[in-house]
C-alpha positions in Angstrom: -58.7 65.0 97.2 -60.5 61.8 96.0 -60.8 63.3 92.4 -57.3 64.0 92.4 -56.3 60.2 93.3 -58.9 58.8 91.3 -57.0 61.1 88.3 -53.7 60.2 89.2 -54.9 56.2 89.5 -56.4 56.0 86.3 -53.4 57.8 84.5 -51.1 54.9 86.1 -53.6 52.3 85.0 -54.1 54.0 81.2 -50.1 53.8 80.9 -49.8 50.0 81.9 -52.2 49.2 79.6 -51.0 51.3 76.7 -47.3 50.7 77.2 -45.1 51.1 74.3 -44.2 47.0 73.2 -40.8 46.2 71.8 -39.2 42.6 70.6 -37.2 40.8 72.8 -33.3 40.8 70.7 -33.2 37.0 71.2 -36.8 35.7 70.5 -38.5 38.1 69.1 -41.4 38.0 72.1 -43.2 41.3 72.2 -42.9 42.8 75.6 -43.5 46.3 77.1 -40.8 48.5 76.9 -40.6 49.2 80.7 -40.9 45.2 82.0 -37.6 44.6 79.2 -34.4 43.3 81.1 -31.5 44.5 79.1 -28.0 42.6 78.6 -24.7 44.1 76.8 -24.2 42.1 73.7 -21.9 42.6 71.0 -21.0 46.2 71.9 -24.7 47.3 72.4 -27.1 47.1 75.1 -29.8 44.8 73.9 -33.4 44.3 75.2 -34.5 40.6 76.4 -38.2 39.6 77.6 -37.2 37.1 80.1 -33.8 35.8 82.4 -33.4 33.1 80.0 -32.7 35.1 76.7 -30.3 37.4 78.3 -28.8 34.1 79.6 -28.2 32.8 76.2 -26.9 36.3 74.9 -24.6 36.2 77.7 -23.4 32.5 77.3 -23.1 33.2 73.5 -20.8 36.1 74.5 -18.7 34.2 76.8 -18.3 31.6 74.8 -16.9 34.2 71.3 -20.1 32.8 69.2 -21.2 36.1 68.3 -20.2 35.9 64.5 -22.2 32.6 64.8 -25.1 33.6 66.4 -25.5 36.9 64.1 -24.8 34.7 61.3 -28.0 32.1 62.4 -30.2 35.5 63.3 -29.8 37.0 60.0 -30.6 33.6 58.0 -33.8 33.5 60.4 -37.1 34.1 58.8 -38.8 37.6 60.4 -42.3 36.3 62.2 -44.9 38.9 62.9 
């Protein structure tokens, strides 16, 4: 029984430290996939790293700046 939870524990623990990163829609922040908050923006659900990017997706929404913001993303040098 110890092998098999000393298995199943170090599986758990390989996949936390291998898990697949993605970049956060707003600032580009690489996160793990499963940590990612996600916000609906511009049709599309949209991964965000933190409470604070997927408050500024949401308040660009609200406010109809989305040709704007896509606009200022595009022009926006790719870092990486």
């Amino acid at each position: 029984m110890a092998f098999a939870f000393s298995s199943f524990l170090d599986s758990v623990l390989f996949s936390f430290k291998t898990g697949e990163k993605i970049d956060c829609f707003h600032c580009g922040e690489k996160m793990r996939k499963s940590n990612a908050l996600t916000v609906q923006f511009n049709g599309y659900t949209q991964p965000v790293c933190c409470h604070g990017c997927l408050a500024i997706l949401s308040t660009v929404e609200q406010n109809n700046l989305v040709n704007e913001y896509m606009k200022n993303k595009a022009s926006q040098p790719v870092i990486g």
